[in-house]
Each structure stands twice: as C-alpha cells, then as structure tokens.
KOLVO-443483 format. One record per residue: residue in one letter; x negated, z, y of N, C-alpha, C, O in turn. Coordinates in steps of 0.02 Angstrom, whole numbers, plus 50000, padded with zeros to 5 digits. Layout:
REM residues N
aXZYXZYXZYXZY;...
REM end
This chain:
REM residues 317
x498884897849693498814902549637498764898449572499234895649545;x497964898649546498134893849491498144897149417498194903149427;x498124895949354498164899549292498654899249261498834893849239;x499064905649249499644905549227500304902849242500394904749300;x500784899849226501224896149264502034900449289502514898549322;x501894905949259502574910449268502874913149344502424911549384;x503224915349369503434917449430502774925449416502514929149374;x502804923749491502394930849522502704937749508503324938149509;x502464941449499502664948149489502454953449516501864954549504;x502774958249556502704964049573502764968849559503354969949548;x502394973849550502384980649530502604985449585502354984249640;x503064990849582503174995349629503624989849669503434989449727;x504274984649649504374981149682504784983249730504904980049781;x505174991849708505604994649725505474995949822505794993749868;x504915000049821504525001449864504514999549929504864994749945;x504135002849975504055000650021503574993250048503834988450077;x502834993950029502674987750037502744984449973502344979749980;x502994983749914503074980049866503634975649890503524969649902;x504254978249899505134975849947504904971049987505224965849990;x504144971850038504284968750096503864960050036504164955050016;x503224961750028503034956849968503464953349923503324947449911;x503994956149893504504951749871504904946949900505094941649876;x505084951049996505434947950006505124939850036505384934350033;x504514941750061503884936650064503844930250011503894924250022;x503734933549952503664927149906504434924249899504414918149888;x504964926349903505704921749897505544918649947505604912649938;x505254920850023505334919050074504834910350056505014904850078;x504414911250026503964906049986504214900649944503984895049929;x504834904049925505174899749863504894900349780504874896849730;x504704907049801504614909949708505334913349701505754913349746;x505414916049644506004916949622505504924349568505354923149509;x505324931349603504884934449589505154939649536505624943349545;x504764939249479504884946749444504774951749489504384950549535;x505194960249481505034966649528505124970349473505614969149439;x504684975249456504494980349405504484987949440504084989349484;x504974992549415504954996849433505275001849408505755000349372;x505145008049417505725012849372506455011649379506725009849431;x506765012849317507395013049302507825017749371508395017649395;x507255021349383507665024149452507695023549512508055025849556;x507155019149509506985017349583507485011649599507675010349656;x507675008149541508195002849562508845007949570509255004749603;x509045012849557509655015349559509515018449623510025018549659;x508985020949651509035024449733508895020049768509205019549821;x508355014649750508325009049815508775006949833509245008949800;x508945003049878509014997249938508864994049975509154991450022;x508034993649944507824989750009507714981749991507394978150028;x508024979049926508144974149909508734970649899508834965149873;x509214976149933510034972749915510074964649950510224959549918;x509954964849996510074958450033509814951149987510054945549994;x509264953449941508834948249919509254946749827509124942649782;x509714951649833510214950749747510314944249749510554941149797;x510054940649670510054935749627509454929149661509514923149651;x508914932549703508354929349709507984930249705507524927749737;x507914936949640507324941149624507404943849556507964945749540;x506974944349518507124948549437507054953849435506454954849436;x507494961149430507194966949440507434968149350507854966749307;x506564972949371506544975149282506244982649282505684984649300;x506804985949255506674993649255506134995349185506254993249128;x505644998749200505145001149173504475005849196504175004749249;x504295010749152503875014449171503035012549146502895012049086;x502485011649203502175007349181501605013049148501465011949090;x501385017149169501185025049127501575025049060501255027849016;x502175022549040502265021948973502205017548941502315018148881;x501945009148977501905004748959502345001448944502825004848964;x502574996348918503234993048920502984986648950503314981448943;x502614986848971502304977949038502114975748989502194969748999;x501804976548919501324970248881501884963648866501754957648870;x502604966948845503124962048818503174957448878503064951448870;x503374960448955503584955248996502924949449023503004943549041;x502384952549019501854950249020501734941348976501764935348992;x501564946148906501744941548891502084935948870501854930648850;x502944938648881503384932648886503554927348948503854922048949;x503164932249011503484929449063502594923449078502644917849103;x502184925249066501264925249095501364923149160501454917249173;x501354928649213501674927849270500824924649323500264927149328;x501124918249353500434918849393500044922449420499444921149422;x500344928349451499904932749493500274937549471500774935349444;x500224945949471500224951749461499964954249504499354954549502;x500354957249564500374961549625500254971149608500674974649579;x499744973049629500074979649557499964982849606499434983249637;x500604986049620500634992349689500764995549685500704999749730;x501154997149615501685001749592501095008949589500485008549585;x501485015149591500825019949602500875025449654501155025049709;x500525031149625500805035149677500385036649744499775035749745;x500645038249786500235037149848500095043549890499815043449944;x500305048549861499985054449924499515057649873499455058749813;x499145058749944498615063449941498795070949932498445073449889;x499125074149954499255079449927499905081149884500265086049881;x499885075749856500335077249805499825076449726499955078049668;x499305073649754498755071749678498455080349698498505084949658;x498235080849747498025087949743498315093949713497925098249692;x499075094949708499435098349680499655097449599499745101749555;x499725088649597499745085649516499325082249502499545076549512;x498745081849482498095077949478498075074749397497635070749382;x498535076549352498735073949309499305068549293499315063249262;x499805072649332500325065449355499895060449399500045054549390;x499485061549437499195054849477498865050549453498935044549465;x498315054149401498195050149357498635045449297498395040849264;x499185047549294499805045949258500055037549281500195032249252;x499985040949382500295034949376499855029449419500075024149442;x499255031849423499145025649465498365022549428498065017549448;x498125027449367497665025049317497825022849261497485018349237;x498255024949234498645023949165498955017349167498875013149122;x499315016449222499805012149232499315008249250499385004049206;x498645005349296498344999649286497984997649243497744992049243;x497845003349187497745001049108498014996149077497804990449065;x498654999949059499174994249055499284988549070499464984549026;x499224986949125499354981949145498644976849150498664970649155;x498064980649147497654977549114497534974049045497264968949025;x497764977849029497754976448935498314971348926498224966448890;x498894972348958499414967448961499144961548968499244957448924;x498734959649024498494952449041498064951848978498274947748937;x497404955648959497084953748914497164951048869496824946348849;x497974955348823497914950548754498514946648783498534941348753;x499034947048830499544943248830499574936748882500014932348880;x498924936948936499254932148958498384932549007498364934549066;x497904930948979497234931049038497164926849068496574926449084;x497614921149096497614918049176497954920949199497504923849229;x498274922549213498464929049224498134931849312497714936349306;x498254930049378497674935449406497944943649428498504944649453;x497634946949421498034952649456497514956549495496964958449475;x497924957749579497744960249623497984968049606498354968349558;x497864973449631497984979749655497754982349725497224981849757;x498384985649737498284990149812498004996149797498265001149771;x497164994949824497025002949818497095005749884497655006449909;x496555007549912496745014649975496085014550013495595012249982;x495985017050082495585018350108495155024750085494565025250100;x495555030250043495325034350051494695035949996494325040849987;x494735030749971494045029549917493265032049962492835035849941;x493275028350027492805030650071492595038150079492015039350096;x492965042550069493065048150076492915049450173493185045350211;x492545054550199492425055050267492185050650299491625048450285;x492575048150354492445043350407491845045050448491635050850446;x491545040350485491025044750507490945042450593490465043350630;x491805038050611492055037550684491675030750685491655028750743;x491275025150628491175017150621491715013450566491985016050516;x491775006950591492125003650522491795005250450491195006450443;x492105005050416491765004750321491954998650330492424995750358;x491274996850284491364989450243491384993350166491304999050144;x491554986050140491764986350076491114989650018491254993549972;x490374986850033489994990149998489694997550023489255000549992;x489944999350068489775006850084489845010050035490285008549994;x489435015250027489635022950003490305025749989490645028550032;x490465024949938491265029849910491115036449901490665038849866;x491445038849929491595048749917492045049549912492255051249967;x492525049549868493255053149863493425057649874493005061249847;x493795060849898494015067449945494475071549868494365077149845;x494835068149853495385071349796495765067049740495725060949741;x496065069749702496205065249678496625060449666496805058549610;x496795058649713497315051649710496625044649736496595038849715;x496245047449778495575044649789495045042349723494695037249717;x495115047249685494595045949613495165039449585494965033649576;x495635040949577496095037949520496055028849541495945023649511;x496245031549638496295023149651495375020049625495315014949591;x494775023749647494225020549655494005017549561493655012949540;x494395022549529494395019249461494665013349426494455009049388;x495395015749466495735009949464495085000449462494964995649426;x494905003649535494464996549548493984996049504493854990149495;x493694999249474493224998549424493214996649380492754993649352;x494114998749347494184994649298494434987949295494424984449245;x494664986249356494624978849381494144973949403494294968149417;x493474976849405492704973849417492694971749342492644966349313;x492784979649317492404978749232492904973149182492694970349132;x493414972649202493844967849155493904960849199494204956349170;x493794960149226493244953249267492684950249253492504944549242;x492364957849256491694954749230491584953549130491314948349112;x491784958049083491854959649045492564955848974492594956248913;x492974952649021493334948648983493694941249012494094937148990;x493254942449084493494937249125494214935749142494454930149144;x494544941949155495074940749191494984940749282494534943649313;x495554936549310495434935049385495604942049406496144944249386;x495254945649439495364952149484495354952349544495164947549578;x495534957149565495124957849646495624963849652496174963849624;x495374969249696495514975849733495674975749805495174975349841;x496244976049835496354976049898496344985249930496774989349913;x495884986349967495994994450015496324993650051496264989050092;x496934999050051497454998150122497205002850154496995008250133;x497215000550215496995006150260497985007850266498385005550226;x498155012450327498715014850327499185011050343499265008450398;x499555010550291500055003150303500875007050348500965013150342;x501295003550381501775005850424502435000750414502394995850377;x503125002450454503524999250443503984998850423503925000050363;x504874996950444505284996750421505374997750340505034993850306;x505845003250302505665005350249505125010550249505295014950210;x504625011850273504305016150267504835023950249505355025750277;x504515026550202504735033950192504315040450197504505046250193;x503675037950209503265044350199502755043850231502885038650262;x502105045750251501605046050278501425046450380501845044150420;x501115047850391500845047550478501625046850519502075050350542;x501465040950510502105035750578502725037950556503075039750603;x503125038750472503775039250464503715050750472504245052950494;x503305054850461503345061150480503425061550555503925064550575;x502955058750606503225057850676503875056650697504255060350728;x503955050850676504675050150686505235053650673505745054950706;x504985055350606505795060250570505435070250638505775075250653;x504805068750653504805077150681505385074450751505835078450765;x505345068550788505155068350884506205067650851506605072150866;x506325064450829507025064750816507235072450800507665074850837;x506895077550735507305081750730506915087550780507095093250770;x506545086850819506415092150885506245088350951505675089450971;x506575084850984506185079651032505855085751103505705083951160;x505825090851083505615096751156504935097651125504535099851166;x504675096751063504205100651030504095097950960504535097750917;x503345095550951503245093450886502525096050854502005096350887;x502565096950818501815098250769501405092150738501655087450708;x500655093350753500235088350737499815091550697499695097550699;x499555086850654499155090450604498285088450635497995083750661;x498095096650610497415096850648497385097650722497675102150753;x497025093150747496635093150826496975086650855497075086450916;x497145081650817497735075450858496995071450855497145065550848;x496385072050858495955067050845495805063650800495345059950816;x495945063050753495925061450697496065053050706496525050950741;x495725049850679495805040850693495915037950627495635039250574;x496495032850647496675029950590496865020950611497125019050663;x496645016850554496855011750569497475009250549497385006050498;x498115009150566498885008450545498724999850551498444995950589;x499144999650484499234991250478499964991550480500344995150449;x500084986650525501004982950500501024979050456500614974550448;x501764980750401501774980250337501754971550334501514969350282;x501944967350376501884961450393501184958350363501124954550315;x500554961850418500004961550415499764961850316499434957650284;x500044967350294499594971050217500024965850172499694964750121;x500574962450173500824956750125500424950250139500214946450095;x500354949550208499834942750213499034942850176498674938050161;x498974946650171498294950450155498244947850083497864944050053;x498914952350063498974952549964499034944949961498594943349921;x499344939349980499494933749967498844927149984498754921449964;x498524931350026497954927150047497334927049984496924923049961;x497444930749979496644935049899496994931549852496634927749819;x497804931549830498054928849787497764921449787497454918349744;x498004919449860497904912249849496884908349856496544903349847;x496874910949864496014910649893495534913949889494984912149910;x495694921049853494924924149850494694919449763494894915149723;x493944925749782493784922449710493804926449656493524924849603;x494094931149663494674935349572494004937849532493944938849472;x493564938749579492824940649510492874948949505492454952149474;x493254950949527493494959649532493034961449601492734966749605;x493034957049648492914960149714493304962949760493864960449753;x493314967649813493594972349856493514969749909493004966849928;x494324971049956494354967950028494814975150072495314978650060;x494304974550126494834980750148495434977550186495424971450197;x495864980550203496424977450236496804982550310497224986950312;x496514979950348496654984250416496774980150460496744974050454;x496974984350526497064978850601496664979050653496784975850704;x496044983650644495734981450720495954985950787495654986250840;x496544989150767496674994650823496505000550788496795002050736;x496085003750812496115012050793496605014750817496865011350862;x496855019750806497065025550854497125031750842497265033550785;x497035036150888497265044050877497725046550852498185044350887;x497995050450806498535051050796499115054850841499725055350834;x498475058350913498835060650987498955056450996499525057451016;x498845049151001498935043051032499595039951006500085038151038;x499495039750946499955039350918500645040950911501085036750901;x500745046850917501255050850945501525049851020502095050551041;x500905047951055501305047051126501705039251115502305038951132;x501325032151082501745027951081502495028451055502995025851078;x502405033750985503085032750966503505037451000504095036250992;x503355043251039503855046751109504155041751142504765041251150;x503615036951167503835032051227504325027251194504795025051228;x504275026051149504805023051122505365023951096505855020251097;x505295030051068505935035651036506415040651106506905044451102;x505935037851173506295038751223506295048151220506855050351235;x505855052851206505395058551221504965059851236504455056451233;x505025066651263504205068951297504205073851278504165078151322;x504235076651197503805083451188503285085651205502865081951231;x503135094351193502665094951190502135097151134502185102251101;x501675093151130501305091751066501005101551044500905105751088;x500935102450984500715107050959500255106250907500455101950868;x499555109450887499145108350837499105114550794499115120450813;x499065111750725498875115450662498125119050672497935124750658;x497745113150704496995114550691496525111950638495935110150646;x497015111950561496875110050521497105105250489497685103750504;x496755101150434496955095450401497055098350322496715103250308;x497565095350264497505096050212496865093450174496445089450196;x496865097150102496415095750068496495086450039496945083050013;x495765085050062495625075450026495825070850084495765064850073;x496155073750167496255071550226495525070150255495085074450257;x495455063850278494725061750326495055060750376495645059450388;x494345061950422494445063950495494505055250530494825053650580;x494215051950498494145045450526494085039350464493625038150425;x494735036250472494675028350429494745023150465495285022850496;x494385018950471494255012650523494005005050483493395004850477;x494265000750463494304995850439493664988550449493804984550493;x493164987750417492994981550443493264977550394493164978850334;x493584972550412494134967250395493684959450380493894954350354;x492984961350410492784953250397492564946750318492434940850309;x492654953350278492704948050229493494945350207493604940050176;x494014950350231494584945050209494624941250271494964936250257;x494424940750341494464937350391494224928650372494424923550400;x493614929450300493144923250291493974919950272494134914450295;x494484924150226495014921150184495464917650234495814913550205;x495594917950318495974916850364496484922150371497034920850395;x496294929450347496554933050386496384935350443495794936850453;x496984936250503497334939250574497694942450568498164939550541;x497844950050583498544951450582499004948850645498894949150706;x499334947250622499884941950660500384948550705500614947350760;x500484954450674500854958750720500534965550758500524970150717;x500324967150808500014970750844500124978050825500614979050789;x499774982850841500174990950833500634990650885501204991450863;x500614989850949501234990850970501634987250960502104990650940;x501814980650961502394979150901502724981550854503314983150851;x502264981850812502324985650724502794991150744503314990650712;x502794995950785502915001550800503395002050818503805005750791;x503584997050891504444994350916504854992950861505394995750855;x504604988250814505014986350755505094993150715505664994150692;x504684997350704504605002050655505325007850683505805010250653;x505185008250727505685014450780506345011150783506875014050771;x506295004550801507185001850798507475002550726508085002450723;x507135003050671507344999750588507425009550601507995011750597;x506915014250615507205020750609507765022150648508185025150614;x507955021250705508365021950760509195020650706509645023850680;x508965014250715509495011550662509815014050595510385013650571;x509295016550574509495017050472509665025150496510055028250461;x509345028450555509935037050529510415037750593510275040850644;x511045034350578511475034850618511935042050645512365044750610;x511845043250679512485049450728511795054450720511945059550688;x511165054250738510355058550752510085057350794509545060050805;
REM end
C-alpha cells in the first residue's frame, strides 16, 4: 500500500465484514483506525477481544466529521464499508439510504481530496448494481440495472469513485460483493435461515420458489479480496466483483444449513420475492483472480464455521 503513510482505516469498522477486516489488518501488524457510529461502538462486540490494538472513533459519516481525522491521521488506505445494506429497507427509506451510503462516500471523498490525496480508498459496493441475473456470471463491464434503491446509491457511489480518479487523481477502485456470510453475520439469506430452522426446526419459510441462485462468499474470502486491490490493483476507479465460484439455490441452501443445524423441516414457499430482489447473482471473479485471488474457504466450510459461531452465540435455543 503505497502513498500516504498513516495506519489503515476502516469505515463501518463496527460491523460485520468491517470487524472481520480489522481484525485481518492487526492480524498484519497495522494498528488500524475503525470509524463508526457512536452507537455502534456501544452495541457492538465484535471487537472486544481486539481492545487496545485498534483505534475506534465514533462518528457519523452522512454528517461528516471524517475530513479532521483524515486529515490528521492521512491514513494509507480507506476501506469504506460503512453503509447501509438492505434492500428493502432503501425501498421503504430511499432517503435515509441515500443518507448513508451516498452522502457518506462524498465525504469521505472530499476528505481525501483536500486532506490527504495519497490517500487510496476502496469501497464495498454490491452485486445488486447488476440488477436481474440472467442464470450467467456478470462481469464487471456488463450492463447495470438497478432494481431499487440501495442499488442506485451503491452504483453511484462507484461513479463517484471513477470520476474522482479520473478527475482529481485520487487512487480508487470499487469492490461488488456478491453475498458475503459468516460468523457475526446479523442479517441477510444464511443468518434469516438460521435464526427460522432454530426458531421452527418442523417447518420453515422460503422466500419465492427456493430457486433463486446466489453466490455466498465467506467473510474470510471478501477481506482477502479488500486487501488484495488495496495492495495491488491499479486505484484508477476500476470495479472488481468479489464472489466464490459456488452458486447455489437458496433450496440448496437451506438443506446444507438443516444438515448441519441437525433438522429436517419442511420447506414452505412465499412464491414471491421482495421489491429490487434478483432472481440470479453469479460472480465472474477473473479480473481480481489476475490480483491472486482464490477463495481460500469453501461454501461448505464457510457454513460449518457460520452454524457453530450461531450454535454458539444463542445459548439455552
């Protein structure tokens, strides 16, 4: 990571894949700024273990506040993950989403600009920029259709990380997560399964038809990813998707984590999907592959680990 000489910094450090990225770079021997709401440090925990080998700094980045640490700290890299992440929650607040996941990479744009432009900063955008799958991998220059808006906000997001690349020459680059998984996880696909097969193991609900294909990354996998672009891409505000190579059903899906959660419900369908939901996201991975990415942990792995860290964290269920 070359440029600026400051410790690395994370956005959303509170978080689920931000926590595991922090704990990554100590694991490195940085000594990492973590940026996050004033409240997220008071409900988290998923950094206790890592106290006094990490800087946590409460702030709202929609209100700005990053230009000072910015530029007192000029942190080598800027991880920016912080941001909100459901889809139907931008559908319902499409103003808060824009709040927090456009506003806030303003900011933190403008932060690097006047305070610190070696500076590089990555962001986690989303698969769902693609909008409808069409059952092939997306590459990175395909066709964007955004389904809703947490989709518009992230695909802007990247835009304005091309355009302030290209336009003031700061180091950029846009990472797409396809569906990231994993100890800590709180919300999405894999952690709703789990919290249903635990609180009904005779009977669970699937959304839609159970066909629906998704590429789940282990959170292992989506930090190697962020650190690889850090260290090796070329920051011109280009886009890498970030997936594993296993599709699966989300019927499929459900049967691995039964077999492991030690049930055999019986599955039930909605029929239908929410609004800005695609039927199919599938990853081609080969331009961060040029960077020496592999994901190093399998879906069924990911998943064993994922179910023991749940098994574990809700005790006497």
């Amino acid at each position: 990571m070359s440029g600026a000489d400051g410790p690395p910094l994370v956005t959303g450090g509170a978080g689920f894949i931000g926590s595991h990225l922090v704990d990554a770079l100590i694991a490195g021997g940085a000594r990492p700024l973590a940026v996050d709401l004033p409240s997220a440090w008071t409900s988290s925990r998923n950094l206790d273990a890592q106290a006094g080998r990490f800087e946590p700094i409460g702030l709202d980045l929609a209100a700005d506040g990053i230009a000072a640490v910015v530029a007192e700290r000029r942190p080598s890299v800027i991880f920016h993950l912080c941001g909100q992440a459901s889809v139907p929650a931008s559908v319902r607040e499409p103003l808060r989403d824009y709040e927090a996941n456009l506003r806030a990479t303003l900011h933190v744009l403008e932060a690097v600009r006047h305070g610190s432009p070696e500076s590089a900063v990555l962001l986690t955008s989303s698969a769902a920029v693609y909008g409808e799958g069409r059952g092939v991998a997306f590459k990175e220059d395909d066709p964007v259709r955004p389904m809703a808006p947490y989709a518009v906000s992230k695909l802007a997001a990247e835009s304005y990380l091309a355009l302030y690349a290209q336009m003031y020459g700061l180091r950029t680059a846009s990472l797409r997560l396809f569906p990231t998984f994993g100890p800590r996880v709180q919300s999405h696909v894999v952690y709703d399964l789990m919290r249903k097969i635990r609180d009904n193991p005779r009977e669970i609900v699937i959304e839609g038809d159970g066909r629906q294909v998704r590429d789940f990354v282990y959170v292992s996998n989506t930090v190697r990813a962020l650190t690889l672009v850090a260290a090796g891409g070329e920051l011109r505000g280009e886009v890498y998707n970030v997936g594993a190579g296993e599709p699966v059903t989300i019927t499929r899906l459900a049967e691995l984590l039964c077999d492991r959660m030690g049930a055999s419900p019986r599955f039930t369908y909605t029929g239908t999907v929410g609004p800005g939901v695609s039927v199919s996201w599938i990853a081609d991975t080969t331009r961060l592959a040029a960077l020496g990415y592999e994901p190093a942990v399998s879906l069924g792995e990911g998943l064993t680990r994922t179910v023991q860290w749940f098994v574990s964290s809700t005790p006497g269920r």
